[in-house]
DOSE-94196 format. One line per field, with one value per atom (N, C-alpha, C): residue number from 0; x, y, z; atom name; residue in three letters. Coordinates in nm, 3 decimals. Example, Ala and Ser with C-alpha at 12.3 -4.5 7.8 and 13.67 -1.06 7.14 Angstrom:
2
i = c(0;0;0;1;1;1)
xx = c(1.319;1.230;1.320;1.285;1.367;1.290)
yy = c(-0.569;-0.450;-0.330;-0.225;-0.106;0.003)
zz = c(0.780;0.780;0.780;0.708;0.714;0.787)
at = c(N;CA;C;N;CA;C)
aa = c(ALA;ALA;ALA;SER;SER;SER)
END
This chain:
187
i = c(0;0;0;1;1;1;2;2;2;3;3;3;4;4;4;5;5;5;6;6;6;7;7;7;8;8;8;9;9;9;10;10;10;11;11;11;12;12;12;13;13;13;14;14;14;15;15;15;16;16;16;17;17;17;18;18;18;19;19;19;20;20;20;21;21;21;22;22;22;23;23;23;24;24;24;25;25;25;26;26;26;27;27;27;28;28;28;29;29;29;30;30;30;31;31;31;32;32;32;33;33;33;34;34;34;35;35;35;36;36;36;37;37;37;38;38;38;39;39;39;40;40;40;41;41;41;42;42;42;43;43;43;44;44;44;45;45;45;46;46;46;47;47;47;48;48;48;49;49;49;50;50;50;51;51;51;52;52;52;53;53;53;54;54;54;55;55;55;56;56;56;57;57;57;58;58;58;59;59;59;60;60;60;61;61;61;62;62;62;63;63;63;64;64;64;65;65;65;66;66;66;67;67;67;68;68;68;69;69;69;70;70;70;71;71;71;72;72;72;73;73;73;74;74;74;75;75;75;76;76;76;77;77;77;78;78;78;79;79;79;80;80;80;81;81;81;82;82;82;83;83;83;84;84;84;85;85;85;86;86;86;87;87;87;88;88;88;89;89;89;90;90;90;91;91;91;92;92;92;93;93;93;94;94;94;95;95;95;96;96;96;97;97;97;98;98;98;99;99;99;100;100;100;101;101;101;102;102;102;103;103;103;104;104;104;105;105;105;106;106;106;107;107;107;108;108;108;109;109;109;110;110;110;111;111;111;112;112;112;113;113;113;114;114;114;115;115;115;116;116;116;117;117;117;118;118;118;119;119;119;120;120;120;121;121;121;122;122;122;123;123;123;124;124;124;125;125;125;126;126;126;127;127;127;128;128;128;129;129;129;130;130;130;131;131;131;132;132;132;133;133;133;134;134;134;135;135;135;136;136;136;137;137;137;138;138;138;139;139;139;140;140;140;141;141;141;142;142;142;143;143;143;144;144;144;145;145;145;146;146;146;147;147;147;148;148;148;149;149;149;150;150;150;151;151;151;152;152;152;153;153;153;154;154;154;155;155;155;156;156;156;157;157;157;158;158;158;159;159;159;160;160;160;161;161;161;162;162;162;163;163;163;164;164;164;165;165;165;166;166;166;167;167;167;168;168;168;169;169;169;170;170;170;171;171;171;172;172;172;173;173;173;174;174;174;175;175;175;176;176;176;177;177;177;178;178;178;179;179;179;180;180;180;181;181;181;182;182;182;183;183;183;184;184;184;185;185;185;186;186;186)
xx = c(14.945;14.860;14.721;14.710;14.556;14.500;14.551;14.478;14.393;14.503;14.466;14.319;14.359;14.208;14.108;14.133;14.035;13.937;14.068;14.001;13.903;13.960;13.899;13.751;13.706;13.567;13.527;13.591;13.503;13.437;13.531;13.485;13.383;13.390;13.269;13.122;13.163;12.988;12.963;13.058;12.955;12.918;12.969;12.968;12.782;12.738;12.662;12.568;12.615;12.478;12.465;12.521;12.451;12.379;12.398;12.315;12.149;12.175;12.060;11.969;12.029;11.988;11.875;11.925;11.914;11.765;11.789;11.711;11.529;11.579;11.460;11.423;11.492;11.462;11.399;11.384;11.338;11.182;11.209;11.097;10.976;11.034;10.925;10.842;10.878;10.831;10.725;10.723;10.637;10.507;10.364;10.327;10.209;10.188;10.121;9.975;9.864;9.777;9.717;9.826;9.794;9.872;9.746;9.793;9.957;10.037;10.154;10.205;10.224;10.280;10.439;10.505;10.608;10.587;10.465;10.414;10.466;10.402;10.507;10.622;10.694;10.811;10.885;10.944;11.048;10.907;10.807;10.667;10.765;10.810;10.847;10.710;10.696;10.605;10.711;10.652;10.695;10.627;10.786;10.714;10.816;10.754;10.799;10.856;10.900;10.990;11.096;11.138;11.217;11.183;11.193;11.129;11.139;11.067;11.100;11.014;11.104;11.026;10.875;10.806;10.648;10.643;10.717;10.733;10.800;10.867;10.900;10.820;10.665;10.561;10.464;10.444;10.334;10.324;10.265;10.261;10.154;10.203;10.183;10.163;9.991;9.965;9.857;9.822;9.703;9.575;9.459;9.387;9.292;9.298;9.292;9.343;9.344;9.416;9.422;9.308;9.294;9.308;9.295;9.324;9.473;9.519;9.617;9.587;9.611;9.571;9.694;9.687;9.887;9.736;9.825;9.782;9.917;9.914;10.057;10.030;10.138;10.162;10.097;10.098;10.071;9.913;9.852;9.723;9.715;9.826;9.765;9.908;9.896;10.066;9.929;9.812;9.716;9.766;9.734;9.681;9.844;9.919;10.090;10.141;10.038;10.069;10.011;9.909;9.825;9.860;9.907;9.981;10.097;10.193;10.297;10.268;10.166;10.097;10.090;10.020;9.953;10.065;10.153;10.271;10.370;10.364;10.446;10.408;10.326;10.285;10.258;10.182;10.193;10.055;10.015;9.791;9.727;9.754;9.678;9.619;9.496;9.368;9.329;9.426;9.415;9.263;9.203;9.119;9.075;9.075;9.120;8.961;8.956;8.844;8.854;9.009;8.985;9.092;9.101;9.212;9.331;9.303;9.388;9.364;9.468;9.426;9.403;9.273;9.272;9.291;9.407;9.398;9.350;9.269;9.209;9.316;9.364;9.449;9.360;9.337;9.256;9.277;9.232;9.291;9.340;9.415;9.485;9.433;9.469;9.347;9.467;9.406;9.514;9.613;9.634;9.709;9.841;9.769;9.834;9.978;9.915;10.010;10.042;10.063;10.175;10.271;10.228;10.359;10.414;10.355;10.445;10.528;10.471;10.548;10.669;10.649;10.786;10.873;10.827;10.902;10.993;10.921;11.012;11.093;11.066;11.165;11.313;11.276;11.360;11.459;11.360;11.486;11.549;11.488;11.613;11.652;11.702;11.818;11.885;11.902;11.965;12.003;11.982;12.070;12.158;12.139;12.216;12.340;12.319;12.416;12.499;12.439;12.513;12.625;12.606;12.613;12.749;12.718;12.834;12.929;12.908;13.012;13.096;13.023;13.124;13.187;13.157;13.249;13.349;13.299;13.435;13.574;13.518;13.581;13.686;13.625;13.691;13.803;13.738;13.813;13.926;13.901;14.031;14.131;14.084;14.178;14.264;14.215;14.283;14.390;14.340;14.443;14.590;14.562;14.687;14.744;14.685;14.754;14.837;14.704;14.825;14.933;14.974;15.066;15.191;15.132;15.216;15.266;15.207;15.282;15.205;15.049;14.962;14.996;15.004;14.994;14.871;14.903;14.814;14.680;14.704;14.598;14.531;14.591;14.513;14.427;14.484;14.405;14.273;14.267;14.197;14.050;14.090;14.030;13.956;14.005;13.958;13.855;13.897;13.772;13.700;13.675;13.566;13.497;13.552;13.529;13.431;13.468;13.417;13.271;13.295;13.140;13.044;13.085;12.980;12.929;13.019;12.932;12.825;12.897;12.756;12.669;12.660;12.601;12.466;12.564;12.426;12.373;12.405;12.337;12.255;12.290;12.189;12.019;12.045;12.017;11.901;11.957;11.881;11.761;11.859;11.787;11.641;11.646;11.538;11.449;11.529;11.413;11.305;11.372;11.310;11.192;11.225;11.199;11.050;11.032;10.955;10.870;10.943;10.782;10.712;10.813;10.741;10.634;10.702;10.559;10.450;10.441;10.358;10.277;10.346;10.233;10.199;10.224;10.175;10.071;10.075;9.944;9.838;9.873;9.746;9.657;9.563;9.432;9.363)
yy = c(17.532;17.416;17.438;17.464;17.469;17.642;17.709;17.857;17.705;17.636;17.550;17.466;17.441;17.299;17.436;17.521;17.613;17.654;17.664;17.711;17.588;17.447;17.335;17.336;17.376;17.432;17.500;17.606;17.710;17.671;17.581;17.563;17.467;17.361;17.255;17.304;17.432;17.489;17.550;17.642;17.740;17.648;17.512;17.367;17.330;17.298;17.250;17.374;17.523;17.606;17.607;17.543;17.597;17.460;17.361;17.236;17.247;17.315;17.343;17.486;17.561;17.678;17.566;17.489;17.379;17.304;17.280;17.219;17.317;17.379;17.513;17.520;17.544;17.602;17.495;17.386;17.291;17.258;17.253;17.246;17.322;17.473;17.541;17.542;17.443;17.423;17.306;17.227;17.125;17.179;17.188;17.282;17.161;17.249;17.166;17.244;17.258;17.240;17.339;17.478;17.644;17.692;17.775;17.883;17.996;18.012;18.083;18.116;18.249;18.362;18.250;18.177;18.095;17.947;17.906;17.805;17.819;17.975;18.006;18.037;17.985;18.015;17.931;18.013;17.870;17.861;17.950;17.987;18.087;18.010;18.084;18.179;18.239;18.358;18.391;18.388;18.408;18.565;18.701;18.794;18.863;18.858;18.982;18.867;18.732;18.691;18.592;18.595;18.595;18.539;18.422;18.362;18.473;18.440;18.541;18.500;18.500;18.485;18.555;18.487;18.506;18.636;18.647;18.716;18.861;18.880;18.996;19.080;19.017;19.047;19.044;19.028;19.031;19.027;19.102;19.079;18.961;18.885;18.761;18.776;18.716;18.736;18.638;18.594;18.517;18.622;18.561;18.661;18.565;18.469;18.324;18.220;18.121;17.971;17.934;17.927;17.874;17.923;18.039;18.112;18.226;18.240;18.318;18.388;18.543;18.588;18.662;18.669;18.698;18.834;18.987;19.082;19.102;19.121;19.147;19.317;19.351;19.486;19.537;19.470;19.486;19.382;19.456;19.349;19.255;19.314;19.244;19.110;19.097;19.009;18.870;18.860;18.792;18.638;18.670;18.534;18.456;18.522;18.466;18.443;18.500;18.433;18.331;18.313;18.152;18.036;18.080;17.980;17.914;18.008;17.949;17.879;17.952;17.894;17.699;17.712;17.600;17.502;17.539;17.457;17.462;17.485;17.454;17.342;17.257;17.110;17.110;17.234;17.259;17.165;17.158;17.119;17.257;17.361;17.473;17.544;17.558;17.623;17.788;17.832;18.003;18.074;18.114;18.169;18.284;18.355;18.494;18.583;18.710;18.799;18.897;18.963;19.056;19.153;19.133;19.236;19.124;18.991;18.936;18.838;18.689;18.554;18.513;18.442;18.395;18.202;18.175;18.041;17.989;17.878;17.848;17.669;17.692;17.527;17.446;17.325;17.247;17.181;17.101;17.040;16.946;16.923;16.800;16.680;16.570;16.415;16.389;16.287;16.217;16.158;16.088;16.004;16.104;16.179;16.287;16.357;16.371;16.473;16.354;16.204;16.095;16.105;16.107;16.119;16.238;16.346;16.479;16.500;16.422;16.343;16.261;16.205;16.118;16.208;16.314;16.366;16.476;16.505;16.583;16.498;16.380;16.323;16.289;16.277;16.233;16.334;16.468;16.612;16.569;16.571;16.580;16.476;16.358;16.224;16.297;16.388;16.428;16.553;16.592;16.686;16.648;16.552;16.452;16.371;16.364;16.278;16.390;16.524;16.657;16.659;16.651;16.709;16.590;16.460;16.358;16.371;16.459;16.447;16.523;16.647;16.767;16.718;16.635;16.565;16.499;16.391;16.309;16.425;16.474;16.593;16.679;16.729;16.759;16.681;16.538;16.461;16.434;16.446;16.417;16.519;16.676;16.732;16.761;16.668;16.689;16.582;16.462;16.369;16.437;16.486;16.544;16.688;16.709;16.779;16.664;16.546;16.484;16.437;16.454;16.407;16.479;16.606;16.740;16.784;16.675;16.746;16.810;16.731;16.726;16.693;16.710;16.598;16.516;16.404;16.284;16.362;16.450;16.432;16.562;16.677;16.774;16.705;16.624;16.534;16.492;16.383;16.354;16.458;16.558;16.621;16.718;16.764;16.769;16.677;16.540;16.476;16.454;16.467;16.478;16.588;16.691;16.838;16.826;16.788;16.781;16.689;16.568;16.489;16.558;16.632;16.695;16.811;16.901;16.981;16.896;16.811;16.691;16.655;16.590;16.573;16.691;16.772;16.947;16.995;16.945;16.966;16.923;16.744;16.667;16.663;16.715;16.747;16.845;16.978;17.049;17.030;16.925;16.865;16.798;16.711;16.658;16.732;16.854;16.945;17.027;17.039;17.065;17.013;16.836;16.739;16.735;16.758;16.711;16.809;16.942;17.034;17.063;17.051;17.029;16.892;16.768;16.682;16.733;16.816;16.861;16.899;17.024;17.113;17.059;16.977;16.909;16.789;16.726;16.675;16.736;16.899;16.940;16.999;16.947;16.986;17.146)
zz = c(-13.154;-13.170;-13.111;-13.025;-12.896;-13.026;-13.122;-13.205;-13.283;-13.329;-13.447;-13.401;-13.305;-13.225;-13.244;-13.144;-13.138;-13.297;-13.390;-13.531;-13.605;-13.557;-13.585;-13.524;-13.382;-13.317;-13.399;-13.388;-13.489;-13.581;-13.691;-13.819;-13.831;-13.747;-13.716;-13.655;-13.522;-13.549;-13.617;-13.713;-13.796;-13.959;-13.971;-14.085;-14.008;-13.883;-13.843;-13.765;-13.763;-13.819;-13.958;-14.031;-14.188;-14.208;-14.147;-14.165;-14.059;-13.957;-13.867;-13.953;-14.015;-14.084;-14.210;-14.293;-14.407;-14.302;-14.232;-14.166;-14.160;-14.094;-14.047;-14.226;-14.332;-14.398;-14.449;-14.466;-14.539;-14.384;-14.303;-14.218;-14.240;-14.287;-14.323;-14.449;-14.556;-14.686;-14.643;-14.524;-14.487;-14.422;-14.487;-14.411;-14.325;-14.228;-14.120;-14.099;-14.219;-14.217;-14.210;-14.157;-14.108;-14.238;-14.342;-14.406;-14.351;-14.448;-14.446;-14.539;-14.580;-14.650;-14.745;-14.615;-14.642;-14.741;-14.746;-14.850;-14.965;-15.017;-15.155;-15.202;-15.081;-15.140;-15.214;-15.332;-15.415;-15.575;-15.532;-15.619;-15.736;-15.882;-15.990;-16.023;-16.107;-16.187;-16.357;-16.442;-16.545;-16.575;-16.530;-16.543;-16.643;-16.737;-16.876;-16.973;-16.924;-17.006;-16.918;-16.777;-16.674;-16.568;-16.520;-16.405;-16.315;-16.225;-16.060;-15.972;-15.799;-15.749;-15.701;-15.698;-15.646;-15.521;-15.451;-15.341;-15.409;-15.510;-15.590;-15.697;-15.721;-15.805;-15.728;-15.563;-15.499;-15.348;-15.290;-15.164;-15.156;-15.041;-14.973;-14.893;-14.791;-14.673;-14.645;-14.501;-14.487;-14.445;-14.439;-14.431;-14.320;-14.275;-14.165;-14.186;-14.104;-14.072;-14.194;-14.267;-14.377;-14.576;-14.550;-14.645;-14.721;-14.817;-14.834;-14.966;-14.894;-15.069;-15.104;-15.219;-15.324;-15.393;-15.371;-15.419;-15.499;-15.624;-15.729;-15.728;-15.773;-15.798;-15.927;-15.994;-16.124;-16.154;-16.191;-16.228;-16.313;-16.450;-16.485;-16.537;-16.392;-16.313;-16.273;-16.247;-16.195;-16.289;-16.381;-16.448;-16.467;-16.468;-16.460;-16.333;-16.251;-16.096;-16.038;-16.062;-16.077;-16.175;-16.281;-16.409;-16.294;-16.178;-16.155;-15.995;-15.977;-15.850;-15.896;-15.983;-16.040;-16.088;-16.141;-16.190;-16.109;-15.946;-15.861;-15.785;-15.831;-15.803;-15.594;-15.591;-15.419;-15.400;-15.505;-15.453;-15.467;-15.493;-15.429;-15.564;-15.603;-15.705;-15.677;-15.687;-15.671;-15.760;-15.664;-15.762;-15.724;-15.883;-15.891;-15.920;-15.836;-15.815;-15.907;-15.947;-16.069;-15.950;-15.833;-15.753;-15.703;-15.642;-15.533;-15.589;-15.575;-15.601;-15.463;-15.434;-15.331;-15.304;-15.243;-15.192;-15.075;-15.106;-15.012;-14.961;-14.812;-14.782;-14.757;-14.776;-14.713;-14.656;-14.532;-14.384;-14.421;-14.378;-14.399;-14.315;-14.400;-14.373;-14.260;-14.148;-14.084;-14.163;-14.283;-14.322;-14.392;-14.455;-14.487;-14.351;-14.237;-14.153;-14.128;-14.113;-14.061;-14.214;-14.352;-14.396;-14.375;-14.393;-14.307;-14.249;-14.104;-13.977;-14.032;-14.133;-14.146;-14.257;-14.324;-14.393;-14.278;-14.218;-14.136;-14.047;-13.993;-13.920;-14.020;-14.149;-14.284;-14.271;-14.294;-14.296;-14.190;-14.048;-13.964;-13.932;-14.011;-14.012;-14.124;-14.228;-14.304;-14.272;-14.156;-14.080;-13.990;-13.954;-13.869;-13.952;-14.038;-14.104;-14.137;-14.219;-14.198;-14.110;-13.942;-13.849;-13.827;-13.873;-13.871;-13.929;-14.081;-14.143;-14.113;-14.074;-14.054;-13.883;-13.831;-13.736;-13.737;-13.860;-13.941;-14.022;-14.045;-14.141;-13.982;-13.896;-13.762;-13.696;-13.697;-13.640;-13.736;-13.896;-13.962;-13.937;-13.934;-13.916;-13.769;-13.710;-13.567;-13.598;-13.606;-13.653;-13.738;-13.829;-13.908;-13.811;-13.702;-13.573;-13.518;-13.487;-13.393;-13.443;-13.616;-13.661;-13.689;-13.646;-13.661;-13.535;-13.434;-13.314;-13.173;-13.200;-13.079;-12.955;-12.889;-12.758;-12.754;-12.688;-12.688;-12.599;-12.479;-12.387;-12.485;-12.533;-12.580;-12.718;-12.787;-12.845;-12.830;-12.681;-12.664;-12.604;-12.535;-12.473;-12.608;-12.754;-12.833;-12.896;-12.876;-12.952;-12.862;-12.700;-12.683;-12.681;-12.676;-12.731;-12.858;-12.990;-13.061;-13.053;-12.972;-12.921;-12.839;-12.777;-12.653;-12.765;-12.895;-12.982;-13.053;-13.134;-13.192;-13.112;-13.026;-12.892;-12.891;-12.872;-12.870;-13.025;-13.095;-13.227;-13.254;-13.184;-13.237;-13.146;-13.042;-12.926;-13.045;-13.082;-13.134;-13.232;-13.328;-13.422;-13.395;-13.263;-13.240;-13.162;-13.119;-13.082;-13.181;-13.277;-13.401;-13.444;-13.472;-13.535;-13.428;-13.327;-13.213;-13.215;-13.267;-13.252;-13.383;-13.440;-13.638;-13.575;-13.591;-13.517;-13.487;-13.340;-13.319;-13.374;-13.418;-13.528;-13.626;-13.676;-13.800;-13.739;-13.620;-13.583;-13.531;-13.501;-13.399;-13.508;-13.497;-13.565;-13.578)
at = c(N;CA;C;N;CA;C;N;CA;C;N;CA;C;N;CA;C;N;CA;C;N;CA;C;N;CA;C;N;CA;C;N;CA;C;N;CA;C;N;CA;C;N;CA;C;N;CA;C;N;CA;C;N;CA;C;N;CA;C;N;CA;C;N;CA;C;N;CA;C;N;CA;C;N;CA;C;N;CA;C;N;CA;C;N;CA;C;N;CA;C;N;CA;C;N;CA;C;N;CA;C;N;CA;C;N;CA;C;N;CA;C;N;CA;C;N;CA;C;N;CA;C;N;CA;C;N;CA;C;N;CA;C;N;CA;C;N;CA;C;N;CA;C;N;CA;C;N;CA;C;N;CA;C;N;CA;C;N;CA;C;N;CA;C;N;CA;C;N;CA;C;N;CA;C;N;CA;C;N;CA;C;N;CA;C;N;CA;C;N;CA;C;N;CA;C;N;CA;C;N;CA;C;N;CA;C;N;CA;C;N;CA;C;N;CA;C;N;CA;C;N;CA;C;N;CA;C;N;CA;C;N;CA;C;N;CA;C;N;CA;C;N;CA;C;N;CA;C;N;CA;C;N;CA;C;N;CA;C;N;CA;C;N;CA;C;N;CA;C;N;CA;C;N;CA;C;N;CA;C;N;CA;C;N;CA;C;N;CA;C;N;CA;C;N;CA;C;N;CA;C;N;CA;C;N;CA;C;N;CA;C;N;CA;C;N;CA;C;N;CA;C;N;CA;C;N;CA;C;N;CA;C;N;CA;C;N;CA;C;N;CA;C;N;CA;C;N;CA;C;N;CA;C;N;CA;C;N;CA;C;N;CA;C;N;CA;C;N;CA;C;N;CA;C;N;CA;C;N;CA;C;N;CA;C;N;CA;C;N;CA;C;N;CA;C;N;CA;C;N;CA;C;N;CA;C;N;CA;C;N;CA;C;N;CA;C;N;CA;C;N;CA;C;N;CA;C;N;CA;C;N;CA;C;N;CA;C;N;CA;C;N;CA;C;N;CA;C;N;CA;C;N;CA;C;N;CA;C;N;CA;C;N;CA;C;N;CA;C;N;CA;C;N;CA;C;N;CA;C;N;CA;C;N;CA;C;N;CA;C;N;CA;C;N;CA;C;N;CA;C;N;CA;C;N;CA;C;N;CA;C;N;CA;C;N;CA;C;N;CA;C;N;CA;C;N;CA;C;N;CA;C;N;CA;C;N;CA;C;N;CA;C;N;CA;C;N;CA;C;N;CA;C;N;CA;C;N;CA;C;N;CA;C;N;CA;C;N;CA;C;N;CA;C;N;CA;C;N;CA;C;N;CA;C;N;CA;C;N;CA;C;N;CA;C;N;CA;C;N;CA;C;N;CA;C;N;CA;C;N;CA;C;N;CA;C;N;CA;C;N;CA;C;N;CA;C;N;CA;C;N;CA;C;N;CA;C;N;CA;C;N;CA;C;N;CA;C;N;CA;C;N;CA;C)
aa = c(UNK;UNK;UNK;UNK;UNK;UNK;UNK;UNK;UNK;UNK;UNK;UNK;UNK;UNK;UNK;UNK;UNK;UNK;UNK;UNK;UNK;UNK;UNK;UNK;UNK;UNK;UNK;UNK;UNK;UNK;UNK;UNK;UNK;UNK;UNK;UNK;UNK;UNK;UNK;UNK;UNK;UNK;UNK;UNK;UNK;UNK;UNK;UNK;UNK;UNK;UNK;UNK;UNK;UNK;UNK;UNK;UNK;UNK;UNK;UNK;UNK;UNK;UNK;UNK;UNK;UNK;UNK;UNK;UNK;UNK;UNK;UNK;UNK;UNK;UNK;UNK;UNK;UNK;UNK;UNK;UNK;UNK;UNK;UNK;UNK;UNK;UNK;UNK;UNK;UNK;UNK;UNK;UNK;UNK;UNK;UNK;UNK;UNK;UNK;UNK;UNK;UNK;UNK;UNK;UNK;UNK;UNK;UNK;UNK;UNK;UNK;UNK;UNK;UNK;UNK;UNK;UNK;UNK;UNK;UNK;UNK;UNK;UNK;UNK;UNK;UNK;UNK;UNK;UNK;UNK;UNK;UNK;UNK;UNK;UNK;UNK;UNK;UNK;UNK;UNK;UNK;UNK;UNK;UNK;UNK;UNK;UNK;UNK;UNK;UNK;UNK;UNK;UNK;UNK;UNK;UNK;UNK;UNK;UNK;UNK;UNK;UNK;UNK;UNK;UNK;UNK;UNK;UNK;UNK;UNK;UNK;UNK;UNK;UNK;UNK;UNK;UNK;UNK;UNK;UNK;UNK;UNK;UNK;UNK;UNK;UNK;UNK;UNK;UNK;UNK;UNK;UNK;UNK;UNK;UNK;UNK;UNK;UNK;UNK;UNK;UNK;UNK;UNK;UNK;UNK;UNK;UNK;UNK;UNK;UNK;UNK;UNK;UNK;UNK;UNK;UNK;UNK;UNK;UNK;UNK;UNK;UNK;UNK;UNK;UNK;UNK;UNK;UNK;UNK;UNK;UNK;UNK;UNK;UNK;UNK;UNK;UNK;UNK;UNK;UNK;UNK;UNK;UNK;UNK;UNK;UNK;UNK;UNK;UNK;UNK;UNK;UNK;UNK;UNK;UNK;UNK;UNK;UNK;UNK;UNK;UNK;UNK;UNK;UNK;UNK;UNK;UNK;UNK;UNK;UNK;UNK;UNK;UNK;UNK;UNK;UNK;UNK;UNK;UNK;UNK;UNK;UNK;UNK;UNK;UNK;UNK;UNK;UNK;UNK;UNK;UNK;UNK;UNK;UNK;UNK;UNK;UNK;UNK;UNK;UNK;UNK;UNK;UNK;UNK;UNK;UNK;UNK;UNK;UNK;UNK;UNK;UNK;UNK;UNK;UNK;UNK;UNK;UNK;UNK;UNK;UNK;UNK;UNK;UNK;UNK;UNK;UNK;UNK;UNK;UNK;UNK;UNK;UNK;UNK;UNK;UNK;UNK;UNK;UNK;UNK;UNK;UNK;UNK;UNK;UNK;UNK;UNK;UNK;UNK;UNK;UNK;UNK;UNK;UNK;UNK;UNK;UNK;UNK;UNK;UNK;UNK;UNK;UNK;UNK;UNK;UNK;UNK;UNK;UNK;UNK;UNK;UNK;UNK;UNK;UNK;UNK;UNK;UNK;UNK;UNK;UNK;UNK;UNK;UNK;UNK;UNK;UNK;UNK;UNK;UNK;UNK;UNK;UNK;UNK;UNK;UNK;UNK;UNK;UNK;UNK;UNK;UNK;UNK;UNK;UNK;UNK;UNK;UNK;UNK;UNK;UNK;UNK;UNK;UNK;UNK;UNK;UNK;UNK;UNK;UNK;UNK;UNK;UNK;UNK;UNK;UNK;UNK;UNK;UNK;UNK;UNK;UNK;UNK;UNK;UNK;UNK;UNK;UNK;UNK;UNK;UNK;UNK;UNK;UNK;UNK;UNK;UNK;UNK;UNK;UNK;UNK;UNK;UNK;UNK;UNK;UNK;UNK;UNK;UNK;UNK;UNK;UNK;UNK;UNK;UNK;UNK;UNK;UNK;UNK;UNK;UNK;UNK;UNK;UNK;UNK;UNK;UNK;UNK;UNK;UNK;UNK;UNK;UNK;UNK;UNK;UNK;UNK;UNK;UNK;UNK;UNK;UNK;UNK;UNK;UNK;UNK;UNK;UNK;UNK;UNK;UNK;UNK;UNK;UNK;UNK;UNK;UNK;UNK;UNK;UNK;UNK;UNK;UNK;UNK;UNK;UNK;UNK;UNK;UNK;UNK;UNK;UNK;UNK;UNK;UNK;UNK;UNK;UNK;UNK;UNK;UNK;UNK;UNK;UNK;UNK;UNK;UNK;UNK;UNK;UNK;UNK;UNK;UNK;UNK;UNK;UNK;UNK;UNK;UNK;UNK;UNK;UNK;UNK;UNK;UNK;UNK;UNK;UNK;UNK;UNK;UNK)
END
């Protein structure tokens, strides 16, 4: 019984690293006002015929705070890399020299980084609710232990087991949530 609880831990943090992983990964698509290589990502390119990602037809780099230039492998990859630039509904007007597309970010208005601010607080209440379910989901399967033959106190000492992990997740979450803030207000 106590392999089984144990396997029940297991399975609830590595359920709520893939929700904290979900998290980061969606944090970084929010951008806070500083040029990043990571902006384009999820950037289709229509190359030969075949979507693909943007990052597989071009190196991606900033060149300052404010700027990012996409050098493709292929030249004449340019004008199909701005077509998808452009139809990835990011805001961003790539404009092309004849070697590199260069993007230029533009600062973001105050009003702008408060919805930011609330989009990222959004992600992480939907990491949180994540982080609940795969608790509810824990706690069910302990229950069908205690019905199989738990003891009451190893029981209990499991579900608070399981609260003090949520507890530290959520813990994480808003550590997250608090420095995305940040960076998305500092000028």
């Amino acid at each position: 019984m106590v392999e089984d609880v144990q396997l029940i831990y297991d399975e609830f943090k590595a359920s709520n690293q893939k929700s904290m992983a979900h998290l980061e990964n969606e944090l970084t698509k929010i951008r806070a006002g500083k040029a990043t290589p990571s902006m384009l990502n999820g950037v289709m390119v229509d190359y030969y015929g075949s979507p693909t990602a943007i990052q597989q037809v071009a190196n991606i780099s900033t060149m300052d705070a404010r700027t990012i230039t996409v050098q493709p492998w292929e030249k004449n990859m340019l004008n199909e890399i701005a077509k998808g630039i452009i139809n990835s509904n990011l805001g961003f007007a790539p404009q092309n020299n004849g070697e590199v597309l260069i993007i230029s970010v533009p600062p973001l208005t105050e009003e702008r980084r408060r919805e930011l601010a609330k989009k990222a607080k959004a992600e992480g209440e939907h990491a949180k609710v994540g982080i609940r379910n795969n608790r509810k989901d824990s706690l069910d399967m302990l229950k069908d232990l205690k019905n199989d033959g738990l003891s009451e106190d190893l029981f209990k000492d499991a579900e608070e087991e399981i609260q003090q992990i949520t507890n530290g997740f959520s813990k994480k979450v808003d550590e997250l949530i608090d420095l995305k803030e940040k960076e998305i207000m500092t000028i």
